[in-house]
mmCIF file of the N, C-alpha and C atoms, coordinates in Angstrom:
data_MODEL
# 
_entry.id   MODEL 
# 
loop_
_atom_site.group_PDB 
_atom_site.id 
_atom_site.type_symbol 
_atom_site.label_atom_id 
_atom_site.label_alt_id 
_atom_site.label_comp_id 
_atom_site.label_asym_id 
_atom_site.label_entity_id 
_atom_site.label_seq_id 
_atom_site.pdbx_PDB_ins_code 
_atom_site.Cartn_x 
_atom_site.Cartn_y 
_atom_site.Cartn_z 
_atom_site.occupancy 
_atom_site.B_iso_or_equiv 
_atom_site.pdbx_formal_charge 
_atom_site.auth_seq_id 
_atom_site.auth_comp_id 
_atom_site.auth_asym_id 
_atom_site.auth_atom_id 
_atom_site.pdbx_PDB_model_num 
ATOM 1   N N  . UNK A 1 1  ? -21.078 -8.731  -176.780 1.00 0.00 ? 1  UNK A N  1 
ATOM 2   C CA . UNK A 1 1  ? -22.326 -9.264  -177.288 1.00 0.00 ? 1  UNK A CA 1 
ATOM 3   C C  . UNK A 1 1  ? -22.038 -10.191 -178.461 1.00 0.00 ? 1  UNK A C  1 
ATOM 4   N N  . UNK A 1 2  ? -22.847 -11.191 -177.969 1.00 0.00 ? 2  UNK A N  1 
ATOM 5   C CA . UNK A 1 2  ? -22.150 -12.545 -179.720 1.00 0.00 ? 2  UNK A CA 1 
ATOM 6   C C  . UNK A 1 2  ? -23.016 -11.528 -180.807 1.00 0.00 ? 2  UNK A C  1 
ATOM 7   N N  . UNK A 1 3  ? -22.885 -12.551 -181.686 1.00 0.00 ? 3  UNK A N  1 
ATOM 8   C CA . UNK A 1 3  ? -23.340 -12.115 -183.363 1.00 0.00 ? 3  UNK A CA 1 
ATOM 9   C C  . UNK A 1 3  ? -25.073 -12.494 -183.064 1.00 0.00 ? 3  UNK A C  1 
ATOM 10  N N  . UNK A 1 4  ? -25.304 -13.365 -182.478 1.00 0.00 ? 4  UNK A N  1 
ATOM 11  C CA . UNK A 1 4  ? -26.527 -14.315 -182.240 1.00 0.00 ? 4  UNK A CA 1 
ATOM 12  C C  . UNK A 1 4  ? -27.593 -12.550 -181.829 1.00 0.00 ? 4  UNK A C  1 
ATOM 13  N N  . UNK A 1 5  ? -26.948 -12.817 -180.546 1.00 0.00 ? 5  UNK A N  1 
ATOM 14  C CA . UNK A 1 5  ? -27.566 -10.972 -179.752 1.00 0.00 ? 5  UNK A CA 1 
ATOM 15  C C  . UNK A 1 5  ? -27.565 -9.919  -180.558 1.00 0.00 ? 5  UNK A C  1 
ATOM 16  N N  . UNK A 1 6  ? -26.558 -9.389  -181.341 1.00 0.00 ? 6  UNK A N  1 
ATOM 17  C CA . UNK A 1 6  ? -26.647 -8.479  -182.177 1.00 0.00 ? 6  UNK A CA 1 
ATOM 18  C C  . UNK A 1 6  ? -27.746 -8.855  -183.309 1.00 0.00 ? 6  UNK A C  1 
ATOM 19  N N  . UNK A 1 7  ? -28.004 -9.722  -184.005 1.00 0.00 ? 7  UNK A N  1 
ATOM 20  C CA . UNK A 1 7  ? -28.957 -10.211 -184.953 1.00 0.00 ? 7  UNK A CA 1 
ATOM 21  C C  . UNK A 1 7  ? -30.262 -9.904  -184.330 1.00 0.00 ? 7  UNK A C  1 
ATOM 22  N N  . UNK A 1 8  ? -30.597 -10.496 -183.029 1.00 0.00 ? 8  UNK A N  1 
ATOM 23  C CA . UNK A 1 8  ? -32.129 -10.161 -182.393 1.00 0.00 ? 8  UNK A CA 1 
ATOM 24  C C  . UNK A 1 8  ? -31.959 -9.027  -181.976 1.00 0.00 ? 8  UNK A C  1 
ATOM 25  N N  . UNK A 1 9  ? -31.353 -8.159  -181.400 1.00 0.00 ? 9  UNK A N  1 
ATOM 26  C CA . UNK A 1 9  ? -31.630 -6.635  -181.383 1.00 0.00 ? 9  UNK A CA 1 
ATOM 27  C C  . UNK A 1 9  ? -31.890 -6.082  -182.659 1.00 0.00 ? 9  UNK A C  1 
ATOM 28  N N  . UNK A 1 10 ? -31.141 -6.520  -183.527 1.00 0.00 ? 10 UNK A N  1 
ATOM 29  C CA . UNK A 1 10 ? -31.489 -5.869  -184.954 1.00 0.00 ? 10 UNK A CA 1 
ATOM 30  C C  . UNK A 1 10 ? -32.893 -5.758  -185.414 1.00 0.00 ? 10 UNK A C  1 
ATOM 31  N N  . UNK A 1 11 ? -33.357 -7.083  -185.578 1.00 0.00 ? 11 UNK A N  1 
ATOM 32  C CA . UNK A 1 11 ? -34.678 -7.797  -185.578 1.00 0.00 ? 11 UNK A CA 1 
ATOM 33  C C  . UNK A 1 11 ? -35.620 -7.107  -185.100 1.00 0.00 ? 11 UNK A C  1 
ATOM 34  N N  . UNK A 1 12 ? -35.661 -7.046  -183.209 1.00 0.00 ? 12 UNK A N  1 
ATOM 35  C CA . UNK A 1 12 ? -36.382 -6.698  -182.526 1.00 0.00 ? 12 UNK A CA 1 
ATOM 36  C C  . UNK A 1 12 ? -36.172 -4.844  -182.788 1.00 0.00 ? 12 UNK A C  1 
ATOM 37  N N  . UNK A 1 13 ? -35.360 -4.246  -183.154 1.00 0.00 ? 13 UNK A N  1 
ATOM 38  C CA . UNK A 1 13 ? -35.660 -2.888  -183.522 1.00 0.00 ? 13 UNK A CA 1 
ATOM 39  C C  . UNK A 1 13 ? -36.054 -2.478  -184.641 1.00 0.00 ? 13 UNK A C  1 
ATOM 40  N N  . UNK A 1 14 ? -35.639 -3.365  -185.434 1.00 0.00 ? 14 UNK A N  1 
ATOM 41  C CA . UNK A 1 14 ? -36.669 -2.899  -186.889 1.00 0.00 ? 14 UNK A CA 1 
ATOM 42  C C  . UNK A 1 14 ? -38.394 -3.294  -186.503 1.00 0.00 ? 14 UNK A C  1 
ATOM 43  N N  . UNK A 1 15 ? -38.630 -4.372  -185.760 1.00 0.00 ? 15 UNK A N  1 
ATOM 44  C CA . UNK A 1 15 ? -39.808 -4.542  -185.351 1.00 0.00 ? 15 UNK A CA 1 
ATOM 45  C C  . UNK A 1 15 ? -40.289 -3.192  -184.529 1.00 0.00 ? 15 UNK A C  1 
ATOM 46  N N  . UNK A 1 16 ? -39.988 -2.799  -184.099 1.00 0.00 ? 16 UNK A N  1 
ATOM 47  C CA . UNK A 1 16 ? -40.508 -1.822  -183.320 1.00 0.00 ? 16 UNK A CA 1 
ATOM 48  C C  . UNK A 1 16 ? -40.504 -0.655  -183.752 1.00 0.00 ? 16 UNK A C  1 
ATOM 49  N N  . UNK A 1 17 ? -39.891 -0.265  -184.720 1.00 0.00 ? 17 UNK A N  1 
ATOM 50  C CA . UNK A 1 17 ? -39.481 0.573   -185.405 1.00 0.00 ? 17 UNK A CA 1 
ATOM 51  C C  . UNK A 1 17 ? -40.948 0.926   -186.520 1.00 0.00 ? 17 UNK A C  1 
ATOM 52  N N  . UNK A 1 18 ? -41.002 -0.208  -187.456 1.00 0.00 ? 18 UNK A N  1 
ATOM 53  C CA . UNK A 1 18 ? -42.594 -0.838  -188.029 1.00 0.00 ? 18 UNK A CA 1 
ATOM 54  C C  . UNK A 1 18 ? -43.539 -0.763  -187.454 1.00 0.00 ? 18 UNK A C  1 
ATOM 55  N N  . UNK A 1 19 ? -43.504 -1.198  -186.129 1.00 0.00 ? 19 UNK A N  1 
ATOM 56  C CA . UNK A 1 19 ? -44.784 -1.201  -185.135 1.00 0.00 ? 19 UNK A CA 1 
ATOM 57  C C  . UNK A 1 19 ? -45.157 -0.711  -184.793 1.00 0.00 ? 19 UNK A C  1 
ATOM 58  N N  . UNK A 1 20 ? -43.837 0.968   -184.541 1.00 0.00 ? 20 UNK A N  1 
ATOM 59  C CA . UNK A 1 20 ? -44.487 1.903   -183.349 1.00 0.00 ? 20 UNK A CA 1 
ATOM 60  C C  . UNK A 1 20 ? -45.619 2.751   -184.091 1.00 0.00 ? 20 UNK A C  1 
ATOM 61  N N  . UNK A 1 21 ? -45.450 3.350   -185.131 1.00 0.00 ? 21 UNK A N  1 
ATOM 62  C CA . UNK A 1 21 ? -46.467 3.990   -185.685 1.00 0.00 ? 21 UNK A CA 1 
ATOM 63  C C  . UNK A 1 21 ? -48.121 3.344   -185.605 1.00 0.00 ? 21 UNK A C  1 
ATOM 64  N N  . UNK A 1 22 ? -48.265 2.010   -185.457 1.00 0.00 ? 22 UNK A N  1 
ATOM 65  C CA . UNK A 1 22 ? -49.494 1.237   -185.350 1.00 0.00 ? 22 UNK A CA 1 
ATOM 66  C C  . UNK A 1 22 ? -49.795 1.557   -183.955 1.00 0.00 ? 22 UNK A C  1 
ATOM 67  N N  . UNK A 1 23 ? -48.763 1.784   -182.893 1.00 0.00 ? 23 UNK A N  1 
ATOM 68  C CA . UNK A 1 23 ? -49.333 1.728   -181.780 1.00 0.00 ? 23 UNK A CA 1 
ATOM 69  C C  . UNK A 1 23 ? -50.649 2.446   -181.119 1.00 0.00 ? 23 UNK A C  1 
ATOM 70  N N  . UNK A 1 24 ? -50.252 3.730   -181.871 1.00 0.00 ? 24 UNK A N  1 
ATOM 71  C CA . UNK A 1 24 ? -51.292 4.793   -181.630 1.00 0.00 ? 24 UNK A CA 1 
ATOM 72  C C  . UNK A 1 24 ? -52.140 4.699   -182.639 1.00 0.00 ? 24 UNK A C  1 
ATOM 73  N N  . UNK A 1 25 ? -52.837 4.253   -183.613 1.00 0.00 ? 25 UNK A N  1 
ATOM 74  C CA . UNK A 1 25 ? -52.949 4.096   -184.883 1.00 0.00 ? 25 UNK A CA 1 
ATOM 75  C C  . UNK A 1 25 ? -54.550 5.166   -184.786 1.00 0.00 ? 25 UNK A C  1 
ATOM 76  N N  . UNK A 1 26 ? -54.863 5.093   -184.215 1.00 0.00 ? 26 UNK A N  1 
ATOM 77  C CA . UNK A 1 26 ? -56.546 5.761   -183.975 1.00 0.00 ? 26 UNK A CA 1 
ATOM 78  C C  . UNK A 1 26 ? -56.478 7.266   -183.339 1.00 0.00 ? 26 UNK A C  1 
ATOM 79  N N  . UNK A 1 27 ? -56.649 7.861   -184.261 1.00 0.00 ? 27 UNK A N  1 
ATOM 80  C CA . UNK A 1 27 ? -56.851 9.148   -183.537 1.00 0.00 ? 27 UNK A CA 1 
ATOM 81  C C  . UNK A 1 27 ? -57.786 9.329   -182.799 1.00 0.00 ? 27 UNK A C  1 
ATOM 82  N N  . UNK A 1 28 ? -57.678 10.120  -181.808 1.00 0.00 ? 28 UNK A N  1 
ATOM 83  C CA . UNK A 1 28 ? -58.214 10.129  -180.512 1.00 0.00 ? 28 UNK A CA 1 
ATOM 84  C C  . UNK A 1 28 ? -59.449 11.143  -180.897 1.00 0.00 ? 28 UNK A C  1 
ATOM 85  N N  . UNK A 1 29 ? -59.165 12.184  -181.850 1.00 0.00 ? 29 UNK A N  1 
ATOM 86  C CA . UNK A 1 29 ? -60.585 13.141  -182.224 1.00 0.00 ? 29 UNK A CA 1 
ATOM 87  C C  . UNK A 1 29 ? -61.432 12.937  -183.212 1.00 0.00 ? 29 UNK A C  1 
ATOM 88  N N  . UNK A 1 30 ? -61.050 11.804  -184.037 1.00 0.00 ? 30 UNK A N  1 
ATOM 89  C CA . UNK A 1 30 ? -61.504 11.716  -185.571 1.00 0.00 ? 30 UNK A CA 1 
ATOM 90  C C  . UNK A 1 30 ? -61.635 10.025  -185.397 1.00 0.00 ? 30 UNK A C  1 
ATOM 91  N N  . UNK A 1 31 ? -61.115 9.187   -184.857 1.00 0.00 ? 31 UNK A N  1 
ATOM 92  C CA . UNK A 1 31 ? -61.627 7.836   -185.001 1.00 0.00 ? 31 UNK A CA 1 
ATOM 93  C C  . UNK A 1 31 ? -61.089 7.163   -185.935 1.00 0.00 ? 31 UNK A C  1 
ATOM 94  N N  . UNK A 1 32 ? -60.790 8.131   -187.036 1.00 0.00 ? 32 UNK A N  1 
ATOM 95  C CA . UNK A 1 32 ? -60.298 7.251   -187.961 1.00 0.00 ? 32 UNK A CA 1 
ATOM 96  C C  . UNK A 1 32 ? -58.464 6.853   -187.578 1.00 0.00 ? 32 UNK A C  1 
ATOM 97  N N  . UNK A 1 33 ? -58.491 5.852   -188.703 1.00 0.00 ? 33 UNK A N  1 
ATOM 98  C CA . UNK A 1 33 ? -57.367 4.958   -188.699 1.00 0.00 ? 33 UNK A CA 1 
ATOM 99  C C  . UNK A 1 33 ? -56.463 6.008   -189.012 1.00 0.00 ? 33 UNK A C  1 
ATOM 100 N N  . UNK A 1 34 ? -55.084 5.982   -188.319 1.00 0.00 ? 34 UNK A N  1 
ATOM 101 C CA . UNK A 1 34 ? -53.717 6.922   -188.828 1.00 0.00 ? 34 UNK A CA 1 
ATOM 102 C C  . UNK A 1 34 ? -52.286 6.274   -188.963 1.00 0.00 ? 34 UNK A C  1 
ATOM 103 N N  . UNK A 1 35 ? -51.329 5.934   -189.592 1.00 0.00 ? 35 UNK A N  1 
ATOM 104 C CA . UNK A 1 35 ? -50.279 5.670   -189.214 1.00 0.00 ? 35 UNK A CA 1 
ATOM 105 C C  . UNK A 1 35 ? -50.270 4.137   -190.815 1.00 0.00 ? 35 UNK A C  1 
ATOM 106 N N  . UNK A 1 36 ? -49.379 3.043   -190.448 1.00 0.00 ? 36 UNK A N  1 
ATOM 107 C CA . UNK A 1 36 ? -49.030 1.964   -191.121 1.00 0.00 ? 36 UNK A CA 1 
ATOM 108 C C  . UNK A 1 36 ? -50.347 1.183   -190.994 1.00 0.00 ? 36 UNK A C  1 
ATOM 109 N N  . UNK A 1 37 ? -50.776 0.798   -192.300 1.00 0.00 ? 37 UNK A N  1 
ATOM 110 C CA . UNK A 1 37 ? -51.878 -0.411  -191.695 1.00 0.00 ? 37 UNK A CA 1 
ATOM 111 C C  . UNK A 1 37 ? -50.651 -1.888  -191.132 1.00 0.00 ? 37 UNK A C  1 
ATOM 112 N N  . UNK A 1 38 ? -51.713 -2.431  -190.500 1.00 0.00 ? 38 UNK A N  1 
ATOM 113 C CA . UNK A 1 38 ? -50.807 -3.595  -189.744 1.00 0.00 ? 38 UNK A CA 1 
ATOM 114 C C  . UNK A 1 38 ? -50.737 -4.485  -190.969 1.00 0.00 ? 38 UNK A C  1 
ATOM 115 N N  . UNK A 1 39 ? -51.279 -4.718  -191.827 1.00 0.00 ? 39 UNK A N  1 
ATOM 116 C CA . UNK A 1 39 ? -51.045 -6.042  -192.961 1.00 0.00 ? 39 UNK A CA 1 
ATOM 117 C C  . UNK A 1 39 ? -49.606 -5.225  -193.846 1.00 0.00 ? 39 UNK A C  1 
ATOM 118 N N  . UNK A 1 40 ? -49.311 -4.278  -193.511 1.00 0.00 ? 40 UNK A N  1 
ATOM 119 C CA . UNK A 1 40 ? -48.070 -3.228  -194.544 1.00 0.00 ? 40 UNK A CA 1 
ATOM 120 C C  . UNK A 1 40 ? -46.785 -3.749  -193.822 1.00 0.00 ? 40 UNK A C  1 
ATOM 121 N N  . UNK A 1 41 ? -47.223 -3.603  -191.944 1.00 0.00 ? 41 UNK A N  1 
ATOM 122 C CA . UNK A 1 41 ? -45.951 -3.825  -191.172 1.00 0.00 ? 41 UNK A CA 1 
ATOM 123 C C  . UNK A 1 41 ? -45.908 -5.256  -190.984 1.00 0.00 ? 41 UNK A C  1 
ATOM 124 N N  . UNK A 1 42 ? -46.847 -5.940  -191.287 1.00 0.00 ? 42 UNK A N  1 
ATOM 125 C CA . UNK A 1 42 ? -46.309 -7.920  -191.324 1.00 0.00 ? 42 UNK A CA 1 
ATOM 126 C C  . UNK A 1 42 ? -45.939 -7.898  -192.532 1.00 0.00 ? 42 UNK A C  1 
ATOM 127 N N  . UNK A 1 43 ? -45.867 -7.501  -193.652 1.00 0.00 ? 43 UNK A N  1 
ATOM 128 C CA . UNK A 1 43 ? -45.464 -7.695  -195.261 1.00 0.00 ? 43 UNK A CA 1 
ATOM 129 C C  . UNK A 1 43 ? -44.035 -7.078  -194.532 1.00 0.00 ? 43 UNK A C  1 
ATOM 130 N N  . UNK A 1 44 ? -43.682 -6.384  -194.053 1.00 0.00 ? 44 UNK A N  1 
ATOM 131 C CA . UNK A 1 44 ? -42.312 -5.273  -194.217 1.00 0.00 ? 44 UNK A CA 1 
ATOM 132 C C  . UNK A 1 44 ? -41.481 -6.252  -192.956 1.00 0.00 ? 44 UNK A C  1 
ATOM 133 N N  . UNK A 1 45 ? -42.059 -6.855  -191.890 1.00 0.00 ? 45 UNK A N  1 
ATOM 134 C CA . UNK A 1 45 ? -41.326 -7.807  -191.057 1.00 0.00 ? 45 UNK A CA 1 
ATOM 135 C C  . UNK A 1 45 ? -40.753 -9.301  -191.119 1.00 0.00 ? 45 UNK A C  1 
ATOM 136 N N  . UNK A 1 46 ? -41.916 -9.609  -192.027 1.00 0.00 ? 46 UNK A N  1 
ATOM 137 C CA . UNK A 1 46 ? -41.768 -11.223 -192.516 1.00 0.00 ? 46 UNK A CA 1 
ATOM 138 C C  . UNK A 1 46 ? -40.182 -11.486 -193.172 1.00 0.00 ? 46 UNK A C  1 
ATOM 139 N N  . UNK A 1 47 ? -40.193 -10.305 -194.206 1.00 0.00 ? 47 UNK A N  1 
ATOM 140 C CA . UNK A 1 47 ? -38.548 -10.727 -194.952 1.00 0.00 ? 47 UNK A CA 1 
ATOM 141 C C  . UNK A 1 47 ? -37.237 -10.494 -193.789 1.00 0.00 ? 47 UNK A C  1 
ATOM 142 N N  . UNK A 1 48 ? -37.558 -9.609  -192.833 1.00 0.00 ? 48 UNK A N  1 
ATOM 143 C CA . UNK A 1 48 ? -36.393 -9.272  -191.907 1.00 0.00 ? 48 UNK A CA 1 
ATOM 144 C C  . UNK A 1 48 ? -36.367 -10.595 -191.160 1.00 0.00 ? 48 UNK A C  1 
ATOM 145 N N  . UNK A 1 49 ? -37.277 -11.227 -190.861 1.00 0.00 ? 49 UNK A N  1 
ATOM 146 C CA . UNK A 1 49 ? -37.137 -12.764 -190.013 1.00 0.00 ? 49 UNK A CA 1 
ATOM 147 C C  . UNK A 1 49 ? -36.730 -13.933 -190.606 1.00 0.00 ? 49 UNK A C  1 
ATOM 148 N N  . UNK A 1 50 ? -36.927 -13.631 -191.889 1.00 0.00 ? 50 UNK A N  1 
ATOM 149 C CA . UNK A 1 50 ? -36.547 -14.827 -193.106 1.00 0.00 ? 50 UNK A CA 1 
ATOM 150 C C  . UNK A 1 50 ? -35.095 -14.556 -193.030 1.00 0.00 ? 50 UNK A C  1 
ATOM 151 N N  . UNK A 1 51 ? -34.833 -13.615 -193.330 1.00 0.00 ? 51 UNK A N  1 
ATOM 152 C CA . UNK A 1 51 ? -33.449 -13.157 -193.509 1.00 0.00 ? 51 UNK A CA 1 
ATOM 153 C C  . UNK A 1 51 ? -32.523 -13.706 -192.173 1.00 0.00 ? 51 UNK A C  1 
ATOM 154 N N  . UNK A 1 52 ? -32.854 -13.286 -190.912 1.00 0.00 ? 52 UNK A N  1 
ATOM 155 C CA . UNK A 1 52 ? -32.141 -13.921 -189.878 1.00 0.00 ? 52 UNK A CA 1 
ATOM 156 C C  . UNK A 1 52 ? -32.576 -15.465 -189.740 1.00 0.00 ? 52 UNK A C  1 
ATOM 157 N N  . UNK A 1 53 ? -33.526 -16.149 -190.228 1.00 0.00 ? 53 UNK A N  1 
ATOM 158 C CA . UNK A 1 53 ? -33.432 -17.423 -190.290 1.00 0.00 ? 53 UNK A CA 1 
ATOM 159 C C  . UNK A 1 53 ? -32.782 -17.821 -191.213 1.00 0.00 ? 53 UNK A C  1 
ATOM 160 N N  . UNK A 1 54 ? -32.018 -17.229 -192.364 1.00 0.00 ? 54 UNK A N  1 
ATOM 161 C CA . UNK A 1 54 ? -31.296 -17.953 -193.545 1.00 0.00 ? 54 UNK A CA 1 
ATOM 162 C C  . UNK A 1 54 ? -30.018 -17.805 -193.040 1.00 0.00 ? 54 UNK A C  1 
ATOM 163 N N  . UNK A 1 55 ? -29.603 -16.430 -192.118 1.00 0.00 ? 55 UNK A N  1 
ATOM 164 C CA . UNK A 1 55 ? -27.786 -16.625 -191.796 1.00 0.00 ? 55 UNK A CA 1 
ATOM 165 C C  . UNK A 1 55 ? -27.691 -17.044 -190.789 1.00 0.00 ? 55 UNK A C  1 
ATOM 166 N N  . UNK A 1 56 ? -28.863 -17.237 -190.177 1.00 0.00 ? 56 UNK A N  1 
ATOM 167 C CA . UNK A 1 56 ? -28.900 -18.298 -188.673 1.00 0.00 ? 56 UNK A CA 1 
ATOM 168 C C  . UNK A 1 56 ? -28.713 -20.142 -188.817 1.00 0.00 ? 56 UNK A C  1 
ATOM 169 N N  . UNK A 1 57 ? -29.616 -20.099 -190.204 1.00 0.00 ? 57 UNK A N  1 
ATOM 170 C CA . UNK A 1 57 ? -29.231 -21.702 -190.574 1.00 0.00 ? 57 UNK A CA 1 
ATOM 171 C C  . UNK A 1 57 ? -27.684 -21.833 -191.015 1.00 0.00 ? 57 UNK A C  1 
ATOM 172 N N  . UNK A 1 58 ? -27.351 -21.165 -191.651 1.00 0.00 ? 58 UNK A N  1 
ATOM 173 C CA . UNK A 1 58 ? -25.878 -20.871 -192.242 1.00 0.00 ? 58 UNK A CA 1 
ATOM 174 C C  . UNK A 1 58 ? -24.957 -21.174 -191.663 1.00 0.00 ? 58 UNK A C  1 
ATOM 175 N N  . UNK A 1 59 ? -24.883 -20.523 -190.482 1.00 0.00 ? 59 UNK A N  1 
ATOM 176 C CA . UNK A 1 59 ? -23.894 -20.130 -189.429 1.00 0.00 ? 59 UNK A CA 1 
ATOM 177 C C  . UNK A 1 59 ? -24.363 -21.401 -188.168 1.00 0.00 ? 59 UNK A C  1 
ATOM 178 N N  . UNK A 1 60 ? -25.403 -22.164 -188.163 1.00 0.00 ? 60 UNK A N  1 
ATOM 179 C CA . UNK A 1 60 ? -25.421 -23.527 -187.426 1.00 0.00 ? 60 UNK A CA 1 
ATOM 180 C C  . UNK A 1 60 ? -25.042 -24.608 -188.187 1.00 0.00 ? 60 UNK A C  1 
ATOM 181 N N  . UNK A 1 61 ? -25.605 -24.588 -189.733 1.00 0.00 ? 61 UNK A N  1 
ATOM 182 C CA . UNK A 1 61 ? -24.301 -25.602 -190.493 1.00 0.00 ? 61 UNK A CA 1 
ATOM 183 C C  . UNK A 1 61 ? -23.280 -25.595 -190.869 1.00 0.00 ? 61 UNK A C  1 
ATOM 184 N N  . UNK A 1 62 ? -22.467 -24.246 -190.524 1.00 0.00 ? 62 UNK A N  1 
ATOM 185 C CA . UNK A 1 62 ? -21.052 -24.011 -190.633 1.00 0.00 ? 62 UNK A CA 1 
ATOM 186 C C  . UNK A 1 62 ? -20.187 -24.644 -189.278 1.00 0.00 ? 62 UNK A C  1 
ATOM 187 N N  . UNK A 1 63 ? -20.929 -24.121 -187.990 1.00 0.00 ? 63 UNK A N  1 
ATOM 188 C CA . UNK A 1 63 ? -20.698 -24.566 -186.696 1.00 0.00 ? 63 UNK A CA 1 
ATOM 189 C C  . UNK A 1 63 ? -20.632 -26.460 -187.028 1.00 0.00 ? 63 UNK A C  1 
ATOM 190 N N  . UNK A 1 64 ? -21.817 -26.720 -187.571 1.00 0.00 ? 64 UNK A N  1 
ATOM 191 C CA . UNK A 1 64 ? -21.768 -28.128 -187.378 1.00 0.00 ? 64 UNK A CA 1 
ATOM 192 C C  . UNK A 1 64 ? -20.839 -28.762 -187.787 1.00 0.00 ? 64 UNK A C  1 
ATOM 193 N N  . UNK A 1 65 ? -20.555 -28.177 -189.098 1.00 0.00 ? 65 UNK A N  1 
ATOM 194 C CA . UNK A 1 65 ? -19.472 -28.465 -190.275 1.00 0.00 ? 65 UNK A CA 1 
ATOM 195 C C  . UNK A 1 65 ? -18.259 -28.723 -189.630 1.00 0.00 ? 65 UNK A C  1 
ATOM 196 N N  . UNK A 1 66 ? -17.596 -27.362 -188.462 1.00 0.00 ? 66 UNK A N  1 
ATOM 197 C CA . UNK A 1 66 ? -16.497 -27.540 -188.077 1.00 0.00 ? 66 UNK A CA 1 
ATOM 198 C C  . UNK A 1 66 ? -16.097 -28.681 -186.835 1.00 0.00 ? 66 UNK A C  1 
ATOM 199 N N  . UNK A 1 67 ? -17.250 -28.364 -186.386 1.00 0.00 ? 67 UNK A N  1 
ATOM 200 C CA . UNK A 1 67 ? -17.422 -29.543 -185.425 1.00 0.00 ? 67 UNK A CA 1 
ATOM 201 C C  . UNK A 1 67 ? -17.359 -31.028 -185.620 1.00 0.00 ? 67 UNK A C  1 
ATOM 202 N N  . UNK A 1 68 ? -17.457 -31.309 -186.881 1.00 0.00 ? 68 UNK A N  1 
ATOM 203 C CA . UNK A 1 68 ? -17.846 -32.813 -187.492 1.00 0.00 ? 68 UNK A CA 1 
ATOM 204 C C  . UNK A 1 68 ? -16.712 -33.108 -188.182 1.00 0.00 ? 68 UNK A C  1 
ATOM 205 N N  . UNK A 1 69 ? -16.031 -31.735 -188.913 1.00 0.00 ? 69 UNK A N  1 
ATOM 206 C CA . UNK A 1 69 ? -14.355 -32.018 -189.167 1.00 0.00 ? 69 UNK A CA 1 
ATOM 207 C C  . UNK A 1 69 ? -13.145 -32.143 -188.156 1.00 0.00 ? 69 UNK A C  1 
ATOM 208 N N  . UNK A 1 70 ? -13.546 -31.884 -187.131 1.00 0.00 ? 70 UNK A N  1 
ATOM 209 C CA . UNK A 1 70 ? -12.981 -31.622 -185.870 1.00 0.00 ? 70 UNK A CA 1 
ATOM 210 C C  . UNK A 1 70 ? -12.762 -33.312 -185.373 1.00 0.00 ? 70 UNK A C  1 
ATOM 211 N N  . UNK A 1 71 ? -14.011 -33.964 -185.151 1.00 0.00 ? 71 UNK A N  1 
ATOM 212 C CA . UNK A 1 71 ? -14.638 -35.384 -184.315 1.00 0.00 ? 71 UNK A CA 1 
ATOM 213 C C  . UNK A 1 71 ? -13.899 -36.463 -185.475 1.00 0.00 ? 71 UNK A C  1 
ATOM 214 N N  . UNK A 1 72 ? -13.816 -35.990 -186.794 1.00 0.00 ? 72 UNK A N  1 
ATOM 215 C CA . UNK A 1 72 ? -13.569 -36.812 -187.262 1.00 0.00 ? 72 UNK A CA 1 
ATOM 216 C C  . UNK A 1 72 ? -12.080 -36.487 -187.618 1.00 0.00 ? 72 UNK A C  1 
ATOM 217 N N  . UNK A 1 73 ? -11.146 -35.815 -187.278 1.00 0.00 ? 73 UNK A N  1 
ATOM 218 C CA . UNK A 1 73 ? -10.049 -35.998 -187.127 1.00 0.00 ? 73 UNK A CA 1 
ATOM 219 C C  . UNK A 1 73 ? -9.727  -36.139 -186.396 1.00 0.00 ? 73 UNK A C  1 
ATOM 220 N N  . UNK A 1 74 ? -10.272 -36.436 -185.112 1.00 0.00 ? 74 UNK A N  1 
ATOM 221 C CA . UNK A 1 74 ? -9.733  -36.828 -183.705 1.00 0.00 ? 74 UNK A CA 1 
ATOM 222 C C  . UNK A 1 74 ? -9.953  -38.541 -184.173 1.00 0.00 ? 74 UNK A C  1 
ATOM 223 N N  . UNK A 1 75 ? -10.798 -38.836 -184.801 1.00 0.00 ? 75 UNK A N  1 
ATOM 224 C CA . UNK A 1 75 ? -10.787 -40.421 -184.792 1.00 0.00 ? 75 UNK A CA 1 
ATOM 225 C C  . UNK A 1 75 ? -9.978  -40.907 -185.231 1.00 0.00 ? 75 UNK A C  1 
ATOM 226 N N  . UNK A 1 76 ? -9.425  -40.462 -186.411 1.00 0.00 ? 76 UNK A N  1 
ATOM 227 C CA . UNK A 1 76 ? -8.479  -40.986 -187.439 1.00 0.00 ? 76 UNK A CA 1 
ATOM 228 C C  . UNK A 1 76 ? -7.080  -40.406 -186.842 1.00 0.00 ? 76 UNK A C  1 
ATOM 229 N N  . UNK A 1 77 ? -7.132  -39.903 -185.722 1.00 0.00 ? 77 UNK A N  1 
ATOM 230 C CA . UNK A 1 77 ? -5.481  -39.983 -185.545 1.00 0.00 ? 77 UNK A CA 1 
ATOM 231 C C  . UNK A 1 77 ? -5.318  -40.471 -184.186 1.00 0.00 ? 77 UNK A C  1 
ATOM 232 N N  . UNK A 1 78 ? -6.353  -41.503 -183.294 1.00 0.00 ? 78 UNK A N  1 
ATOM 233 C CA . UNK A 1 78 ? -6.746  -41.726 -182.409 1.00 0.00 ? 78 UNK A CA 1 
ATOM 234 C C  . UNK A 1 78 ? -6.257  -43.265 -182.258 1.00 0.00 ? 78 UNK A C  1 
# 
């Protein structure tokens, strides 16, 4: 599994992880609300997606980086 896959499983299980308690959120005898309010589990998800978008940008301008040192030493010894 790349790093890419491991990052969205991560992601996608902390999401679900947050979420599942909302799923059922209504008790079935009482009506009332039970579990995470949903504005608690978008506050608690937002930074986990930020976070894989900051080592995701990282790790595509590192890629680019090597790639562009790469093209340009093929020119100059070309």
């Amino acid at each position: 599994m790349t790093s890419n896959a491991w990052t969205w499983s991560a992601v996608m299980a902390t999401m679900l992880a947050l979420a599942a308690p909302t799923i059922f959120a209504i008790d079935k005898r009482s009506g009332n609300p039970v579990g995470v309010p949903p504005r608690t589990v978008a506050d608690d998800v937002r930074p986990v997606i930020m976070a894989h978008r900051h080592f995701s940008t990282i790790d595509m301008v590192n890629r680019l980086r090597q790639e562009r040192s790469r093209s340009i030493y093929r020119c100059d010894t070309a």
